[in-house]
C-alpha positions as CSV (number, residue, x, y, z in Angstrom):
1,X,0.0,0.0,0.0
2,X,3.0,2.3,0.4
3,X,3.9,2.6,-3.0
4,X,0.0,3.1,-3.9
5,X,0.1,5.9,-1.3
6,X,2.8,7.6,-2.8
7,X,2.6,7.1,-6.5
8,X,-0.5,9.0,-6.1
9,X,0.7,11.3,-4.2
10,X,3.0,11.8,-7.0
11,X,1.0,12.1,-9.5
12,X,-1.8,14.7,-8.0
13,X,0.5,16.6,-5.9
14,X,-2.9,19.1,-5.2
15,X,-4.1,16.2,-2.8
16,X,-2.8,15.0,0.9
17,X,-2.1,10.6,0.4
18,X,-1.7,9.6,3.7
19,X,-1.2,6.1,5.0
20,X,-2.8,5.0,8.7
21,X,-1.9,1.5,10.3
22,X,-4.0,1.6,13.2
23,X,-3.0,-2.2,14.1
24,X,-3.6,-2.2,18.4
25,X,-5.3,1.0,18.8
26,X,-8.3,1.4,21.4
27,X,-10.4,4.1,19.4
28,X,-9.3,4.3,15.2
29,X,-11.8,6.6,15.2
30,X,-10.4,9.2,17.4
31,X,-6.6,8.2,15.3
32,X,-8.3,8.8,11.8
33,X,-9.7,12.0,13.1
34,X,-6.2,13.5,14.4
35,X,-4.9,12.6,10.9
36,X,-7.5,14.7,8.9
37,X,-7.0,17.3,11.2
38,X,-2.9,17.4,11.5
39,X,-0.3,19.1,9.7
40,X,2.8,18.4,8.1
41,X,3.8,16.2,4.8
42,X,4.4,12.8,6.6
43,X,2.5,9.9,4.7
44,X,3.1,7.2,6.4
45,X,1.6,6.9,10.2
46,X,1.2,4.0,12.5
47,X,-0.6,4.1,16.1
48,X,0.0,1.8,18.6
49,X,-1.8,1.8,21.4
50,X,-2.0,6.3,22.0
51,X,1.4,6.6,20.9
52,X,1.5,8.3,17.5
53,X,4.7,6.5,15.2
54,X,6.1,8.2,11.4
55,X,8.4,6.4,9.1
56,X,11.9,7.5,8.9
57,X,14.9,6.6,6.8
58,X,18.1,5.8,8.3
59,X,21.4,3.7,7.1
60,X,21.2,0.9,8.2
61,X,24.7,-0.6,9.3
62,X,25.5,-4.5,8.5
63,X,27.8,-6.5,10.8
64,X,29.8,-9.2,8.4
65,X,29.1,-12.9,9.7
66,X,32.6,-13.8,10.0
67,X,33.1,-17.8,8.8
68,X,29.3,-17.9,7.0
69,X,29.8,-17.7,3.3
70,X,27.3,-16.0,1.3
71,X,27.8,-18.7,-1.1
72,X,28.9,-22.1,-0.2
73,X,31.0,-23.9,-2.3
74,X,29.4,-26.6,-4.8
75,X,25.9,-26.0,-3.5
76,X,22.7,-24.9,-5.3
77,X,21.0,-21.5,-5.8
78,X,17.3,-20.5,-7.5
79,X,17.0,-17.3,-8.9
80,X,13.2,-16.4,-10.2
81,X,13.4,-13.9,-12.9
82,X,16.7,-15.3,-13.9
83,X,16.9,-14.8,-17.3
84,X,16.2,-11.1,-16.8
85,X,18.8,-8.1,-16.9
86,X,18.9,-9.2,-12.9
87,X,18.6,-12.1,-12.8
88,X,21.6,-13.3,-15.1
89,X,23.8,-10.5,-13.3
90,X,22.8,-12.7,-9.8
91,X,23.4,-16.2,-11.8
92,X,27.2,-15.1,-12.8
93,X,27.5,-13.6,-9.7
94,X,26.5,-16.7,-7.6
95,X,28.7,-18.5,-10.1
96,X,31.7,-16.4,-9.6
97,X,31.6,-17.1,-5.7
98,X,31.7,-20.7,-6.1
99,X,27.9,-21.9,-7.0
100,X,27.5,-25.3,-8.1
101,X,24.2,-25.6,-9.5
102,X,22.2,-22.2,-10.3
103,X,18.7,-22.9,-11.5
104,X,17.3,-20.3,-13.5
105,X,13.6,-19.3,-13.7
106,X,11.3,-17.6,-16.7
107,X,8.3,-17.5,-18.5
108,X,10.2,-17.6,-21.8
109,X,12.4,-19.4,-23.5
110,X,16.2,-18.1,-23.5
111,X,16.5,-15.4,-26.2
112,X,20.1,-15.8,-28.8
113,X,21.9,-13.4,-26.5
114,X,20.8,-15.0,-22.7
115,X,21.9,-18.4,-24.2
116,X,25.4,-16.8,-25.0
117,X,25.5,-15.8,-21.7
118,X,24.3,-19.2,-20.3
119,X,27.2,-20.7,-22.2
120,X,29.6,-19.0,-20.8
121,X,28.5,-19.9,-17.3
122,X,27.7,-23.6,-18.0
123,X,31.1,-24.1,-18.9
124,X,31.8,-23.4,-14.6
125,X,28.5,-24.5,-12.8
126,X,25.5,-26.5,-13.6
127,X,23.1,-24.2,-15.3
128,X,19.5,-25.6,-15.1
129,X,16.6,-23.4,-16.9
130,X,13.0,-24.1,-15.6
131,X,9.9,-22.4,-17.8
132,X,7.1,-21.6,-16.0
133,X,5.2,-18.5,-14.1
134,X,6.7,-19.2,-10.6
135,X,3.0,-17.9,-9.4
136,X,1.3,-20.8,-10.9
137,X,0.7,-23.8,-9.0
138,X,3.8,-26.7,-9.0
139,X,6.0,-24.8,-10.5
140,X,8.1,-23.3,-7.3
141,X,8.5,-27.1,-6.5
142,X,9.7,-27.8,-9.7
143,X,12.9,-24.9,-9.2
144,X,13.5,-26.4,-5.4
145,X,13.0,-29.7,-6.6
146,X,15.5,-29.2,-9.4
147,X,18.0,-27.4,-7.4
148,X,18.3,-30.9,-4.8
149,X,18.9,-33.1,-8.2
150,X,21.8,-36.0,-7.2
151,X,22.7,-34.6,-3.9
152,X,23.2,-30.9,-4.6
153,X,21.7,-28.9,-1.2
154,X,19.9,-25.9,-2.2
155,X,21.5,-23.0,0.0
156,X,19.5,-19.7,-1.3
157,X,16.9,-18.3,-2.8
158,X,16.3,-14.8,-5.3
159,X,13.5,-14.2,-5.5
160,X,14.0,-11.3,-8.8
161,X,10.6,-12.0,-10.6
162,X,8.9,-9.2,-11.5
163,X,6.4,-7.8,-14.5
164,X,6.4,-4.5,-15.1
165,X,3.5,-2.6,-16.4
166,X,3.2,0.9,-15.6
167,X,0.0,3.0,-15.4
168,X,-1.4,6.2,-13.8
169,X,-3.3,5.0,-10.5
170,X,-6.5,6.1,-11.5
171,X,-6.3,4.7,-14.4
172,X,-5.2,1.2,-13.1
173,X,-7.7,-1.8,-13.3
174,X,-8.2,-5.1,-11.3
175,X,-6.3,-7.1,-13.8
176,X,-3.2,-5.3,-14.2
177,X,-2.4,-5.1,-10.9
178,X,-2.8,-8.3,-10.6
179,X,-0.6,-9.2,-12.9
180,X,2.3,-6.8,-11.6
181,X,1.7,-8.5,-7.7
182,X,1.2,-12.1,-8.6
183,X,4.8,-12.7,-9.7
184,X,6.2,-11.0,-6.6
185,X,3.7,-11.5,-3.8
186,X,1.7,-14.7,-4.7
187,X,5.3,-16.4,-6.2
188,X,7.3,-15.3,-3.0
189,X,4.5,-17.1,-0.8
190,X,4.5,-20.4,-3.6
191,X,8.3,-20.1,-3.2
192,X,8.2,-19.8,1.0
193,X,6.0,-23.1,1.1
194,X,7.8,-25.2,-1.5
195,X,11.5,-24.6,0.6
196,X,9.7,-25.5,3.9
197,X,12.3,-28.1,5.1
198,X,15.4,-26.5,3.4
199,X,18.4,-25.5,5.3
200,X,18.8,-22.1,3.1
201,X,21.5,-19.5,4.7
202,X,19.5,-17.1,3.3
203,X,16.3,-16.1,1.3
204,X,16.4,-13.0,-1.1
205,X,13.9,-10.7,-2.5
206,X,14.2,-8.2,-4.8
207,X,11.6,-5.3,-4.6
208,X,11.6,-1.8,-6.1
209,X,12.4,2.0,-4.7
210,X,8.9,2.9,-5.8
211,X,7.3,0.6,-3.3
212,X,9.5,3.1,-0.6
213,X,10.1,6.3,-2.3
214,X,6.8,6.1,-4.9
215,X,7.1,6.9,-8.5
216,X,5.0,8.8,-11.1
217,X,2.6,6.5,-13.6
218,X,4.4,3.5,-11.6
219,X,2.4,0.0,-10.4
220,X,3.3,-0.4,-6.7
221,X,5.6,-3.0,-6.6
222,X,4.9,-5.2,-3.0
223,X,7.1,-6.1,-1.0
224,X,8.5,-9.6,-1.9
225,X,9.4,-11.1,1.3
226,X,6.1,-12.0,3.8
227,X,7.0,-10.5,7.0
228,X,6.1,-14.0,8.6
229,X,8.5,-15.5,6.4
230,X,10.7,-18.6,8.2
231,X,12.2,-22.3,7.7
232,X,12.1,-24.8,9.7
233,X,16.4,-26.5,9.0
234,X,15.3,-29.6,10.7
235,X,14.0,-31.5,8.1
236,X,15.9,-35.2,8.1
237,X,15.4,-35.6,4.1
238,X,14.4,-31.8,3.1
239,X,12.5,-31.9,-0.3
240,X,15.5,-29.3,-1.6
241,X,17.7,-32.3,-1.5
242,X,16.9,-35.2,-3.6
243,X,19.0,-38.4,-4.6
């Protein structure tokens, strides 16, 4: 909703877009009321309880995980969108640091010029393409199943899919947002269920700045990554490795 709220405010800068999570509060009423009535350009409010909360940005500071490799060695990666500017730049990238197996996800066949690049990467790690729209039922269980193929142990997932199809927001319908969220919301969920049981070091989503700055004639691009999201590693034969 973020990226809603502030790709409209972009594009009719005459009106006030204001978002209100008013997740705890005794009296929403009384919280929606102080909002109409307040001043001040911040657009994104959340109450909790009485207390009155607005979103800041700050630099976030990252302390290295000293002996955890961001990519192991020989094991197994799946990238959604991976035969997309992104995606292919995260495949060599993976394969660069060691990857074993990178399995590579689209809704098209490889074009003459992502097979040239596939090449060149096959020739140092096992390069698997899997077709399919990773929102569609079976086929995130067809990436995790192919990245466990003879042993391999899938150690991460990217989660890059994405269609873009921009539009002013009044002028946006049912369908096309639909078909902007399913690849990112509904295939990140289809994606979190079918590695239940994997022992990933990490899970990656790939958003856009509109979804946090907002962007003129821009669909909203959610979040990727369900807040909820977690694995359980305990899995004695997890379905992300397969013999």
């Amino acid at each position: 909703m973020k990226g809603l709220v502030r790709a409209l405010a972009f594009e009719h800068p005459d009106m006030r877009a204001t978002l209100v999570d008013l997740d705890g509060t005794p009296d929403p009423l009384a919280a929606l009321t102080a909002e109409l009535q307040a001043s001040g350009n911040d657009d994104v409010i959340a109450w909790r309880g009485d207390r009155r909360f607005v979103e800041r940005l700050s630099r976030a500071t990252l302390d290295a995980q000293a002996g955890h490799p961001v990519v192991r060695p020989g094991a197994s990666y799946v990238v959604t969108g991976g035969l997309g500017g992104l995606g292919l730049v995260v495949a060599k990238w993976l394969v660069d640091r060691g990857a074993g197996r990178v399995v590579l996800n689209g809704r098209s066949d490889p074009t003459d010029d992502q097979r040239k690049v596939l090449a060149a990467l096959e020739s140092r790690a096992d390069i698997v393409v899997v077709r399919g729209d990773v929102a569609a039922p079976g086929v995130a269980e067809s990436l995790i199943e192919a990245a466990g193929r003879s042993g391999a142990q899938l150690r991460g997932v990217v989660h890059a899919a994405a269609v873009i199809e921009d539009s002013l927001v009044f002028s946006m319908s049912r369908d096309t947002l639909e078909r902007v969220w399913e690849p990112k919301a509904a295939g990140a969920l289809r994606l979190h269920h079918a590695a239940e049981g994997c022992q990933l070091d990490w899970w990656l989503g790939f958003s856009s700045v509109a979804s946090l700055l907002g962007s003129p004639a821009k669909q909203p691009t959610p979040a990727p990554v369900p807040g909820s999201t977690h694995w359980s590693p305990g899995a004695e034969r997890p379905v992300c490795q397969r013999r």
